[in-house]
mmCIF file of the N, C-alpha and C atoms, coordinates in Angstrom:
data_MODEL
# 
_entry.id   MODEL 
# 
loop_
_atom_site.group_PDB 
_atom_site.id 
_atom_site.type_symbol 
_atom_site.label_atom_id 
_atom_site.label_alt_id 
_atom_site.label_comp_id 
_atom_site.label_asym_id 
_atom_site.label_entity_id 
_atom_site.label_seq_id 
_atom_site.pdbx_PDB_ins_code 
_atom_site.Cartn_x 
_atom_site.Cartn_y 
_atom_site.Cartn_z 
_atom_site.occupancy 
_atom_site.B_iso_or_equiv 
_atom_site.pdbx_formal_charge 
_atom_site.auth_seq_id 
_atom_site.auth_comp_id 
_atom_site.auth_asym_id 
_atom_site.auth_atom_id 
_atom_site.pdbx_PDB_model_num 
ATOM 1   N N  . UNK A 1 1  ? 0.843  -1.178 0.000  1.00 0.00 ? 1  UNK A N  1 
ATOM 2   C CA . UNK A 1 1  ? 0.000  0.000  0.000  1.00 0.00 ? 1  UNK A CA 1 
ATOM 3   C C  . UNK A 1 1  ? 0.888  1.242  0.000  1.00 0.00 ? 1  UNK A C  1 
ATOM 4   N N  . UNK A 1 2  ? 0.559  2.119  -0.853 1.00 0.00 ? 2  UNK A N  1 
ATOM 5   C CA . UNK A 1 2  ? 1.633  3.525  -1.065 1.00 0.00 ? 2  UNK A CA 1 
ATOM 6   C C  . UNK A 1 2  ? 1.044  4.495  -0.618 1.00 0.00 ? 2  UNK A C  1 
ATOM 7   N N  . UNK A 1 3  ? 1.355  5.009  0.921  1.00 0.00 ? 3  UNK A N  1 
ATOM 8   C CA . UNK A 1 3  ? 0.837  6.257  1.568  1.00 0.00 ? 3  UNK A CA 1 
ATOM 9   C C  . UNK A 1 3  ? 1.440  7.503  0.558  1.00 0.00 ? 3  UNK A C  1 
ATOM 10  N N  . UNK A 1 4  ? 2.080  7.674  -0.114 1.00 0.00 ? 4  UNK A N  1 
ATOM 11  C CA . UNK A 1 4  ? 2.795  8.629  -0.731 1.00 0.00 ? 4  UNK A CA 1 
ATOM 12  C C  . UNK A 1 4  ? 1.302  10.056 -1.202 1.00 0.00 ? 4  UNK A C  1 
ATOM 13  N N  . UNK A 1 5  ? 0.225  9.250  -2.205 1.00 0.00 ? 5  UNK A N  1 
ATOM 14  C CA . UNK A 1 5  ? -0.559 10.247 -2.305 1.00 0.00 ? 5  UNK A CA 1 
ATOM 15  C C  . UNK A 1 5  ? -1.485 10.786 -1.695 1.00 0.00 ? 5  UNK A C  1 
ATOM 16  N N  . UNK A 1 6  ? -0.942 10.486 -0.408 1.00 0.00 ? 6  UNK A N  1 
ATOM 17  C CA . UNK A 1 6  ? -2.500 10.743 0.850  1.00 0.00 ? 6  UNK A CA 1 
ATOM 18  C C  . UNK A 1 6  ? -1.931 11.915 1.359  1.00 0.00 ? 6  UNK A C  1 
ATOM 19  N N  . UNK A 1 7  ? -3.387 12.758 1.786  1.00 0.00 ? 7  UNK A N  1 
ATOM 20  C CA . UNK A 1 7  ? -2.829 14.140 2.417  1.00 0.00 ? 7  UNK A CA 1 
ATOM 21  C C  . UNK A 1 7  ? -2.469 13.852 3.960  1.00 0.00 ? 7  UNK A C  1 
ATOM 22  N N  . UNK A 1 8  ? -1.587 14.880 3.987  1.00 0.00 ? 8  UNK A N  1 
ATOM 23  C CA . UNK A 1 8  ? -0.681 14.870 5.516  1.00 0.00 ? 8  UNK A CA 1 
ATOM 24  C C  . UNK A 1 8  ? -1.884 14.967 6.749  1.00 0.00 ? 8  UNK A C  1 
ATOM 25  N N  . UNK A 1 9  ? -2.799 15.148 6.723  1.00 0.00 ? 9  UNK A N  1 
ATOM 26  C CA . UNK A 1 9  ? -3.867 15.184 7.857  1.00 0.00 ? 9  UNK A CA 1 
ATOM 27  C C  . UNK A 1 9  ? -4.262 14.011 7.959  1.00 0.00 ? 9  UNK A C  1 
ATOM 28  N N  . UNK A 1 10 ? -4.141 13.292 6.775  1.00 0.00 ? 10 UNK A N  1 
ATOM 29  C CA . UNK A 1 10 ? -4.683 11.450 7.235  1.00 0.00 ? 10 UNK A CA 1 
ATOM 30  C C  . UNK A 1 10 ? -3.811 10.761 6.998  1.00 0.00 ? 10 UNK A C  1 
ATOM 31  N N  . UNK A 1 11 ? -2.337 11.311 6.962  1.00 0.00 ? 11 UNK A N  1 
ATOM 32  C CA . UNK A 1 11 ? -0.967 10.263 7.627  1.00 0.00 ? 11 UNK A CA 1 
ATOM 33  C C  . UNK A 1 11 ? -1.141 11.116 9.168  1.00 0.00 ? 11 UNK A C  1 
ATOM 34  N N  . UNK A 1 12 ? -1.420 11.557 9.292  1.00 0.00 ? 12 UNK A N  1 
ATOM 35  C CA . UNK A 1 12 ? -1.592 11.797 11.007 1.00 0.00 ? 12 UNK A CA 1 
ATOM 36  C C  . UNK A 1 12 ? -2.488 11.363 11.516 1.00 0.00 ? 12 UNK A C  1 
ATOM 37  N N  . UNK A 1 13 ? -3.813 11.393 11.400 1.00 0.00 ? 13 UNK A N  1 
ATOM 38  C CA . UNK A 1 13 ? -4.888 10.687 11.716 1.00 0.00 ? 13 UNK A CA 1 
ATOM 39  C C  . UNK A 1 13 ? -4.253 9.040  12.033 1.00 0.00 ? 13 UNK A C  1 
ATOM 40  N N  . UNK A 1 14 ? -3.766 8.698  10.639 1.00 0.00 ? 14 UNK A N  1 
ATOM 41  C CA . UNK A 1 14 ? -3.227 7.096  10.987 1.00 0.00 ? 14 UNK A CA 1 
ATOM 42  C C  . UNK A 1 14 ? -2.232 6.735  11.960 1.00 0.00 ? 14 UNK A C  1 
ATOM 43  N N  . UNK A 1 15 ? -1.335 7.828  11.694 1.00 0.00 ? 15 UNK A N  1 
ATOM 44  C CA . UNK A 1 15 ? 0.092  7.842  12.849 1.00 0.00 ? 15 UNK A CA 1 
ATOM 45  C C  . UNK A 1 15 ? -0.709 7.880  14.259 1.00 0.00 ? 15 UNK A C  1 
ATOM 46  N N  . UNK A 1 16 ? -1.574 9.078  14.537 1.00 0.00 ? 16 UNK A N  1 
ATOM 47  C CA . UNK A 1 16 ? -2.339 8.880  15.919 1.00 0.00 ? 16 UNK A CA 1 
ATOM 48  C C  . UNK A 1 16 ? -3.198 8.087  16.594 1.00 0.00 ? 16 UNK A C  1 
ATOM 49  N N  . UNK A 1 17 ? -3.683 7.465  15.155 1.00 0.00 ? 17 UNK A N  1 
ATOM 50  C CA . UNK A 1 17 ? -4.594 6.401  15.696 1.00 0.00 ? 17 UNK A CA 1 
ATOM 51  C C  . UNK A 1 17 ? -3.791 4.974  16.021 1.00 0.00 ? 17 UNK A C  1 
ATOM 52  N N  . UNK A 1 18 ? -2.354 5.111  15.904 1.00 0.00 ? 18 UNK A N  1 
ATOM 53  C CA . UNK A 1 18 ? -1.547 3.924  16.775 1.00 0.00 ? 18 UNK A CA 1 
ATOM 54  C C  . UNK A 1 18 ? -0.734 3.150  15.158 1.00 0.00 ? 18 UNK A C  1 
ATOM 55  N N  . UNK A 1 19 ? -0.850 3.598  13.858 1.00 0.00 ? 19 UNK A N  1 
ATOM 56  C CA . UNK A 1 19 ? -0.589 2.657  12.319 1.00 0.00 ? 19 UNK A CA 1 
ATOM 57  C C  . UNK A 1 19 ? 0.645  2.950  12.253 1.00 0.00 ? 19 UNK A C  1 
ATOM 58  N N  . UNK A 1 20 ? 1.601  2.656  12.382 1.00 0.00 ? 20 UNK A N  1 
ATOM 59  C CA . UNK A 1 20 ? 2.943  2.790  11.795 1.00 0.00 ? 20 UNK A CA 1 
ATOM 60  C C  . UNK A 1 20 ? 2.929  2.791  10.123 1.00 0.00 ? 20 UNK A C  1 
ATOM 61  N N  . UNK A 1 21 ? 3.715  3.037  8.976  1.00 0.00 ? 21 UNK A N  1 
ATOM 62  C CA . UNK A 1 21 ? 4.130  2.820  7.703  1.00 0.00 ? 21 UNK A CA 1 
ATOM 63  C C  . UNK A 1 21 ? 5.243  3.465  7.305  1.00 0.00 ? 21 UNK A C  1 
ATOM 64  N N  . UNK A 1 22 ? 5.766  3.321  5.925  1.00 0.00 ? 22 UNK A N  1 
ATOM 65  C CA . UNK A 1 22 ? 6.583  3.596  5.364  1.00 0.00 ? 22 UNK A CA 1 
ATOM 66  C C  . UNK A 1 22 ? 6.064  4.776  4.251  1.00 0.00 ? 22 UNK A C  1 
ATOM 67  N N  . UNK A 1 23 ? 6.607  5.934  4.170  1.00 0.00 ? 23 UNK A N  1 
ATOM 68  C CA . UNK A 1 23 ? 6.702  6.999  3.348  1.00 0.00 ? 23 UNK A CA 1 
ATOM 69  C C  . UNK A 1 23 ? 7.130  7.156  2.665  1.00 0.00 ? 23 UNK A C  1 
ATOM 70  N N  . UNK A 1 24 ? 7.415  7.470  1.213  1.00 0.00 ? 24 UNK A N  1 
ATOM 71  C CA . UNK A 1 24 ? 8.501  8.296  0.604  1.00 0.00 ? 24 UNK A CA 1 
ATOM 72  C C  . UNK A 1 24 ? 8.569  9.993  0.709  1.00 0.00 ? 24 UNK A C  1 
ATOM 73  N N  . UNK A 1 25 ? 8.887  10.093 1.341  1.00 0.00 ? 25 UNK A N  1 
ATOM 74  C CA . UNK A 1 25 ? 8.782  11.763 2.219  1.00 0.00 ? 25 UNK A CA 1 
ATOM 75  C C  . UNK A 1 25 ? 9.496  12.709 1.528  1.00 0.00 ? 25 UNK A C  1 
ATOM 76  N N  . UNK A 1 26 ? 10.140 12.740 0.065  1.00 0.00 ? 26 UNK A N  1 
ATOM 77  C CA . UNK A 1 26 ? 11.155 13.211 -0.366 1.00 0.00 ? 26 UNK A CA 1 
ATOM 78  C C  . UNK A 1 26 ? 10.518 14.340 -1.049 1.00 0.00 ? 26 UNK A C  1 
ATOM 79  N N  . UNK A 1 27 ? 9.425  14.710 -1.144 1.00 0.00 ? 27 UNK A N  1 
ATOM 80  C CA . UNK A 1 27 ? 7.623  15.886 -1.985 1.00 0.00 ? 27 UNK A CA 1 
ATOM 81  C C  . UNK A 1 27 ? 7.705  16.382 -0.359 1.00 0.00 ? 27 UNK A C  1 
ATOM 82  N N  . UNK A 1 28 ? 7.682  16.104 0.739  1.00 0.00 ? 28 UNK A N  1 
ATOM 83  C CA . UNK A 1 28 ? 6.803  16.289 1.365  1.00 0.00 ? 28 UNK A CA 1 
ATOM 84  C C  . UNK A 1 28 ? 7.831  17.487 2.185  1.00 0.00 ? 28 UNK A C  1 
ATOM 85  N N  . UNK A 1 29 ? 7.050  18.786 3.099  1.00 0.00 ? 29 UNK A N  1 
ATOM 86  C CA . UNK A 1 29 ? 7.730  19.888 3.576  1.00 0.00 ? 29 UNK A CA 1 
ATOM 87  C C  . UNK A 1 29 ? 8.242  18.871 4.986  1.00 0.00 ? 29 UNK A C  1 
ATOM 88  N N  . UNK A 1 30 ? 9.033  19.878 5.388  1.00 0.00 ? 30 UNK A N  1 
ATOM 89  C CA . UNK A 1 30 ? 9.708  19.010 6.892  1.00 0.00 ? 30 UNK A CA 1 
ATOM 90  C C  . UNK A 1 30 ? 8.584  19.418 8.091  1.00 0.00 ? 30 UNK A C  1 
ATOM 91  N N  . UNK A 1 31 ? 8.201  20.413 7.730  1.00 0.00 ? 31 UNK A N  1 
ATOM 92  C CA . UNK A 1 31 ? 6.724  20.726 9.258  1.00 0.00 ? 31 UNK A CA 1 
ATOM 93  C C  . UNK A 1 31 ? 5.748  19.554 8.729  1.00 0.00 ? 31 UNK A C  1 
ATOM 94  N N  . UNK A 1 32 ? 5.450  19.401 8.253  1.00 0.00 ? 32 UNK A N  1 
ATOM 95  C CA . UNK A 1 32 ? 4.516  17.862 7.810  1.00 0.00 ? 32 UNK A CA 1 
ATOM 96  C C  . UNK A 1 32 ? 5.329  16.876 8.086  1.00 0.00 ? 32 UNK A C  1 
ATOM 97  N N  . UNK A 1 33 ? 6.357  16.198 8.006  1.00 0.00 ? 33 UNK A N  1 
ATOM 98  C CA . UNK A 1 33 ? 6.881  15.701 8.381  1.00 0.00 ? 33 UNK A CA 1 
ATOM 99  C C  . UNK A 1 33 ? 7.309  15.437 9.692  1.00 0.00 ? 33 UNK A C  1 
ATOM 100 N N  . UNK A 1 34 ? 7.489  16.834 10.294 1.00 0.00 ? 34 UNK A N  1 
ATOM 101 C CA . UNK A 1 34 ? 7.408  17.048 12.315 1.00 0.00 ? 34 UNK A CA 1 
ATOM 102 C C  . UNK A 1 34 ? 6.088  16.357 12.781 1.00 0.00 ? 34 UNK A C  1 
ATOM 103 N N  . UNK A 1 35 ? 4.747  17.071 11.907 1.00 0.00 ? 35 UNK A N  1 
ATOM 104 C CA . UNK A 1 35 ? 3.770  16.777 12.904 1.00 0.00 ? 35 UNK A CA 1 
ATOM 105 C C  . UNK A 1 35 ? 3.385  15.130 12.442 1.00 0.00 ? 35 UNK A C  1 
ATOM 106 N N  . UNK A 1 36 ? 3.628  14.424 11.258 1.00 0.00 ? 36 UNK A N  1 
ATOM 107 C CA . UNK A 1 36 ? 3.628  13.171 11.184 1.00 0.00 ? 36 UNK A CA 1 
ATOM 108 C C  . UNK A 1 36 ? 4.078  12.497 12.486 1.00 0.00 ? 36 UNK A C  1 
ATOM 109 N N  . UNK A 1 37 ? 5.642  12.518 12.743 1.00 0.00 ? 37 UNK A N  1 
ATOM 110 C CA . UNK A 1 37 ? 6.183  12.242 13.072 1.00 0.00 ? 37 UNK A CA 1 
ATOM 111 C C  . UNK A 1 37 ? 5.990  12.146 15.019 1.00 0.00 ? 37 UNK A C  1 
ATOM 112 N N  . UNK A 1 38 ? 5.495  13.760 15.005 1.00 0.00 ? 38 UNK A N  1 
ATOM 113 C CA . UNK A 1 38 ? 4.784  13.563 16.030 1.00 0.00 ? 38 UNK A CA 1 
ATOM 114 C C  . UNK A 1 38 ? 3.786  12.569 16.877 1.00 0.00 ? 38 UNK A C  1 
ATOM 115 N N  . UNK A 1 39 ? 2.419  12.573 16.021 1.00 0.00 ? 39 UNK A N  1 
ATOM 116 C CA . UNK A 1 39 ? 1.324  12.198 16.276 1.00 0.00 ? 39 UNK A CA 1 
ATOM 117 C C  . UNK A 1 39 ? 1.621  10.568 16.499 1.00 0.00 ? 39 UNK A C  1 
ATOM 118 N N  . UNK A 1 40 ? 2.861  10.219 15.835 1.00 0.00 ? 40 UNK A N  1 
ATOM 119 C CA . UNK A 1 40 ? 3.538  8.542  16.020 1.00 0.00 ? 40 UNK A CA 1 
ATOM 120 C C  . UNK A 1 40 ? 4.109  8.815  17.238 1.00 0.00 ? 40 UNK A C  1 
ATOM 121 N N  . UNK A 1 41 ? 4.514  9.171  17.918 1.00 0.00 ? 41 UNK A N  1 
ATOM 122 C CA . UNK A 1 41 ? 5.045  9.429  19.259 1.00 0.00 ? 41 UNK A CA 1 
ATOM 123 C C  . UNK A 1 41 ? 4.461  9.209  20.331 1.00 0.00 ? 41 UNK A C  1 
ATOM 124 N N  . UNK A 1 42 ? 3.485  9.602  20.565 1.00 0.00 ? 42 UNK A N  1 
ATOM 125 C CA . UNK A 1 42 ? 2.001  9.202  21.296 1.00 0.00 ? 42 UNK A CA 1 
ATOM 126 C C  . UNK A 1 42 ? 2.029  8.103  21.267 1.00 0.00 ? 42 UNK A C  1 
ATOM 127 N N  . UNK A 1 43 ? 1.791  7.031  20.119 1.00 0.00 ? 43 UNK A N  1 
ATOM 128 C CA . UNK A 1 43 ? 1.524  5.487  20.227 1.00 0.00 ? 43 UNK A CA 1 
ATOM 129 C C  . UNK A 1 43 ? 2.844  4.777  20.835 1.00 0.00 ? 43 UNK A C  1 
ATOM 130 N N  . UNK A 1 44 ? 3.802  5.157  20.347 1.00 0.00 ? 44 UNK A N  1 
ATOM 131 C CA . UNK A 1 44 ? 5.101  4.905  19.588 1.00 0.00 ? 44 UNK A CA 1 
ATOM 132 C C  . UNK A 1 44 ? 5.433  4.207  18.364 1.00 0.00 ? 44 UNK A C  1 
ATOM 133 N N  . UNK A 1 45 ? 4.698  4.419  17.579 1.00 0.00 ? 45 UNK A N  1 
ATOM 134 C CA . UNK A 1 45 ? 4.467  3.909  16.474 1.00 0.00 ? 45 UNK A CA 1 
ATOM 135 C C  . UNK A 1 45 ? 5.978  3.684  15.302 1.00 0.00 ? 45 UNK A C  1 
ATOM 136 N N  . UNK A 1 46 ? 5.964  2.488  15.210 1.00 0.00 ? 46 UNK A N  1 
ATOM 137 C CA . UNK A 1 46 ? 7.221  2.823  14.135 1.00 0.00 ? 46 UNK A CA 1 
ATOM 138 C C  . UNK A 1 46 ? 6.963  3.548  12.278 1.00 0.00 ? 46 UNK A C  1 
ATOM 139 N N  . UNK A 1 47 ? 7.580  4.603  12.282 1.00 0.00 ? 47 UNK A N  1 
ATOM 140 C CA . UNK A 1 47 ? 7.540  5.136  10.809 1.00 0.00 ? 47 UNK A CA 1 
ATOM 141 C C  . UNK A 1 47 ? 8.877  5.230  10.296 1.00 0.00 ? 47 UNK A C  1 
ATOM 142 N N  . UNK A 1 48 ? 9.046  4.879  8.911  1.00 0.00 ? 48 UNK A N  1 
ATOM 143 C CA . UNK A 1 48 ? 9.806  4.812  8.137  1.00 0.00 ? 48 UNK A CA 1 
ATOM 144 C C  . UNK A 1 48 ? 9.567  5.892  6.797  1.00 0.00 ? 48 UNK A C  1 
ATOM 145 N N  . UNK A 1 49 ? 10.605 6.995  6.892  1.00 0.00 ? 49 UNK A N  1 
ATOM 146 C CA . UNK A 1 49 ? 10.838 8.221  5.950  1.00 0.00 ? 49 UNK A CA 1 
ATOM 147 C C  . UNK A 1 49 ? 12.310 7.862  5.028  1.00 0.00 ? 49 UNK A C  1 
ATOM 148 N N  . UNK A 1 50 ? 11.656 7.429  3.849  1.00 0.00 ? 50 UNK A N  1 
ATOM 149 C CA . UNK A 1 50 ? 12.456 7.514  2.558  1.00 0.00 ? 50 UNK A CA 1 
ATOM 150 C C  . UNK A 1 50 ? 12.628 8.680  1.895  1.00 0.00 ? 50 UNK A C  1 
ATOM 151 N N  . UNK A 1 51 ? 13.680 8.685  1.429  1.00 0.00 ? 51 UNK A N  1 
ATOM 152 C CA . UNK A 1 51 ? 13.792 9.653  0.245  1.00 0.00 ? 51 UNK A CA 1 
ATOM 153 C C  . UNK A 1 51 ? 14.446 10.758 1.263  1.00 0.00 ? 51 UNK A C  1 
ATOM 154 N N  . UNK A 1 52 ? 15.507 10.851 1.969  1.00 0.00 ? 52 UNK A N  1 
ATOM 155 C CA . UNK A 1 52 ? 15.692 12.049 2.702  1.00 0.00 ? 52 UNK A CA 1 
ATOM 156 C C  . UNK A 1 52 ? 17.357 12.145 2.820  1.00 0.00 ? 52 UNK A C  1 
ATOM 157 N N  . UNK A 1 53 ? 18.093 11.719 2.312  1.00 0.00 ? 53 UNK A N  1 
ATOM 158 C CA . UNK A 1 53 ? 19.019 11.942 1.860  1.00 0.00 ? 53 UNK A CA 1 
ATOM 159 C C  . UNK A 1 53 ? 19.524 13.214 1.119  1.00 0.00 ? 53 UNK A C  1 
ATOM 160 N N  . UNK A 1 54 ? 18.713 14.500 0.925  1.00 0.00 ? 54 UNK A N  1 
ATOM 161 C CA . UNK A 1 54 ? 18.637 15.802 0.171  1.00 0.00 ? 54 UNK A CA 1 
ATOM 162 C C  . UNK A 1 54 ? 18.379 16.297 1.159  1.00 0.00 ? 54 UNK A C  1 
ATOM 163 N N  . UNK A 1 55 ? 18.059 16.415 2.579  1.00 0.00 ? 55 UNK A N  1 
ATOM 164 C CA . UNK A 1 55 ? 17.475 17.077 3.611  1.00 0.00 ? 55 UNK A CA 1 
ATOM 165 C C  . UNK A 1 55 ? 18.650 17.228 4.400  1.00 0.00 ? 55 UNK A C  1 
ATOM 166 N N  . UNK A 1 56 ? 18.694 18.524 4.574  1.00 0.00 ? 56 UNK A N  1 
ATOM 167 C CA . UNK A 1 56 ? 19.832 19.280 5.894  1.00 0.00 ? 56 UNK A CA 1 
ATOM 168 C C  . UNK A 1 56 ? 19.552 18.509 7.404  1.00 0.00 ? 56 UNK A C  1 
ATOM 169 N N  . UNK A 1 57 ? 20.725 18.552 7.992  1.00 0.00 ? 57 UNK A N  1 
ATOM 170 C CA . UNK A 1 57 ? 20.693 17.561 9.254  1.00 0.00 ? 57 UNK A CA 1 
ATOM 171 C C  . UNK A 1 57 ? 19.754 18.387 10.569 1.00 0.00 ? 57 UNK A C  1 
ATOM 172 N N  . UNK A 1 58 ? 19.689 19.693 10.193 1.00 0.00 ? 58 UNK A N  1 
ATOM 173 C CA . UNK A 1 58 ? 19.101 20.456 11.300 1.00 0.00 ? 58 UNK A CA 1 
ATOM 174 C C  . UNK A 1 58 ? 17.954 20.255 11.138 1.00 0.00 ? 58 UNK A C  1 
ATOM 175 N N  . UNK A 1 59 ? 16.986 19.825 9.791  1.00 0.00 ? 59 UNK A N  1 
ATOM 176 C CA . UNK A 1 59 ? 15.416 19.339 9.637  1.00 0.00 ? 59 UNK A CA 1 
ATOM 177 C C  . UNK A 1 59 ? 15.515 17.532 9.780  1.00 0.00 ? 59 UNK A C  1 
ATOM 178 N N  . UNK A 1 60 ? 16.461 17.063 9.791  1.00 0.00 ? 60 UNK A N  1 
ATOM 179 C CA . UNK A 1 60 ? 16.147 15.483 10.315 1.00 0.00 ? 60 UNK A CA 1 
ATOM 180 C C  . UNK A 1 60 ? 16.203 15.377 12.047 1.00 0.00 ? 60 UNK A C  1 
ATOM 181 N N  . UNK A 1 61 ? 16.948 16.350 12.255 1.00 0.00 ? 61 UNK A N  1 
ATOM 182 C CA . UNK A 1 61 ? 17.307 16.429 14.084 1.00 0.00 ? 61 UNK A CA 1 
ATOM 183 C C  . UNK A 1 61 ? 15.629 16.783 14.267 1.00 0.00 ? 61 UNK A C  1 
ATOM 184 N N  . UNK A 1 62 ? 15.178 17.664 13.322 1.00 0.00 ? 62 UNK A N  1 
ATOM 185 C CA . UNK A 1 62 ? 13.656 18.438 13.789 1.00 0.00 ? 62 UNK A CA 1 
ATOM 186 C C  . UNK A 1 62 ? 12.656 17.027 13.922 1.00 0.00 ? 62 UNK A C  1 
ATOM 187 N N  . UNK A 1 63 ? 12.801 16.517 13.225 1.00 0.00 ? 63 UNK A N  1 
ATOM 188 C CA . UNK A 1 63 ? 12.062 15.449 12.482 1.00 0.00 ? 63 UNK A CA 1 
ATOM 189 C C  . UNK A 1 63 ? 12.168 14.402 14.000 1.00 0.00 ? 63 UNK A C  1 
ATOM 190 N N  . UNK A 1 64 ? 13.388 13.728 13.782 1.00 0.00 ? 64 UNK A N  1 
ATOM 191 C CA . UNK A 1 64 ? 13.544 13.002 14.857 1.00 0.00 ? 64 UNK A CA 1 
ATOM 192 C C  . UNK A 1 64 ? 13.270 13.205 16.506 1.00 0.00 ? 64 UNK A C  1 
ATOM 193 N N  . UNK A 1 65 ? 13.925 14.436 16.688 1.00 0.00 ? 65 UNK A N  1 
ATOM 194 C CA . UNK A 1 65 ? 12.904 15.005 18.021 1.00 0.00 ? 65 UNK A CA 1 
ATOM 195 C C  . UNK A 1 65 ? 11.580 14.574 17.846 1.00 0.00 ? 65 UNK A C  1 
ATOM 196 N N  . UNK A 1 66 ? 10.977 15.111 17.086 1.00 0.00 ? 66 UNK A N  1 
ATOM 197 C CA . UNK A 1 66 ? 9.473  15.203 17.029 1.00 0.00 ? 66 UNK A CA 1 
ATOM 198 C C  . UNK A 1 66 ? 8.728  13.484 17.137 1.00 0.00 ? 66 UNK A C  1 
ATOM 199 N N  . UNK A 1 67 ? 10.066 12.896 16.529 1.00 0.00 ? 67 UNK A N  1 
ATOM 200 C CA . UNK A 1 67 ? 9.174  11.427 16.703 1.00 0.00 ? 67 UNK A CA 1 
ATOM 201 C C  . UNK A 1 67 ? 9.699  10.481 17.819 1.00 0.00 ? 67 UNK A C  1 
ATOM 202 N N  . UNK A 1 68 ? 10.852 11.113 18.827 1.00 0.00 ? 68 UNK A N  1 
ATOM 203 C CA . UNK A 1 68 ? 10.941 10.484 20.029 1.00 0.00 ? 68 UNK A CA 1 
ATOM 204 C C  . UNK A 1 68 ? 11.380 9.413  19.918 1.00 0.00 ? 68 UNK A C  1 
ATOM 205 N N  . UNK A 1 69 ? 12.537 8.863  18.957 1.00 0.00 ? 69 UNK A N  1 
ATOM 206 C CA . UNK A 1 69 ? 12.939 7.558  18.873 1.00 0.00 ? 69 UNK A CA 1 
ATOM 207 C C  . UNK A 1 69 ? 11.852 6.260  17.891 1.00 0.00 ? 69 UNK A C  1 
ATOM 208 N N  . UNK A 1 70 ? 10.828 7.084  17.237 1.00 0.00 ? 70 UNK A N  1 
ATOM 209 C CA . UNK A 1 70 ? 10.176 6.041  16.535 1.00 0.00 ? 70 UNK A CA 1 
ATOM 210 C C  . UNK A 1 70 ? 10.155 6.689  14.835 1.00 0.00 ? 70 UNK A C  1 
ATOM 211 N N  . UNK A 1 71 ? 11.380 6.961  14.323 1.00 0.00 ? 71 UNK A N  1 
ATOM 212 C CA . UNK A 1 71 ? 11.345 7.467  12.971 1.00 0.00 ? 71 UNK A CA 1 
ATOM 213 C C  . UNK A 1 71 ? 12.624 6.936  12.778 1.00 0.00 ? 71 UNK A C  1 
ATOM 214 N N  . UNK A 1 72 ? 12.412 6.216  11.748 1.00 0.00 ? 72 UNK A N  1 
ATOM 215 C CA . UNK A 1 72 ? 13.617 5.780  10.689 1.00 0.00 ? 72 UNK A CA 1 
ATOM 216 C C  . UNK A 1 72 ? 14.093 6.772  9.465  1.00 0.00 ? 72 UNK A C  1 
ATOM 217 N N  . UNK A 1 73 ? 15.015 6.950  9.243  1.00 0.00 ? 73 UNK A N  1 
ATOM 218 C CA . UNK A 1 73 ? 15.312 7.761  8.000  1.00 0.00 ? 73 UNK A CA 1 
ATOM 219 C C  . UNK A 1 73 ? 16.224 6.501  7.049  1.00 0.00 ? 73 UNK A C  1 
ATOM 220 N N  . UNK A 1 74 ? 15.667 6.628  5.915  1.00 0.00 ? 74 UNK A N  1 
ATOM 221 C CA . UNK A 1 74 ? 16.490 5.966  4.768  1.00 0.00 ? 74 UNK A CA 1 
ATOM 222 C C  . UNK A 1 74 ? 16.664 6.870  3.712  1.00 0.00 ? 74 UNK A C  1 
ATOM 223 N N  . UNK A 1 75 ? 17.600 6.417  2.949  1.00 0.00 ? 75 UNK A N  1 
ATOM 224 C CA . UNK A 1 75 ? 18.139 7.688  1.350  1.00 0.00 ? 75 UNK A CA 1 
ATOM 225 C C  . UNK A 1 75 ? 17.377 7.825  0.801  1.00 0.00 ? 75 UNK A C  1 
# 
């Protein structure tokens, strides 16, 4: 299943409602990405963000804060 074309309010909805998945996050802004990342935090949900290998380390530090040890980053 490819979350890629779903809007960021119902990858949060899913992240909060406890769903872990895999993203290709590489379209997507890094504040969408925070509050994704967030709302998985709460459960502790595991998420997986592809495509981020082009992203400055000060928006993956943002990112990762925000998800509290439950965000993977891959290239």
């Amino acid at each position: 299943m490819s979350f890629q074309g779903r809007p960021t309010e119902d990858l949060i909805r899913v992240a909060a409602a406890g769903g872990g998945f895999r993203l290709d996050a590489a379209g997507r802004p890094t504040d969408d990405l925070v509050a994704i990342a967030a709302a998985a935090s709460e459960w502790g949900v595991p998420l997986v963000f592809a495509g981020m290998d082009g992203r400055p380390t000060d928006d993956l530090v943002m990112i990762a804060d925000a998800g509290e040890g439950n965000v993977v980053f891959e290239g």
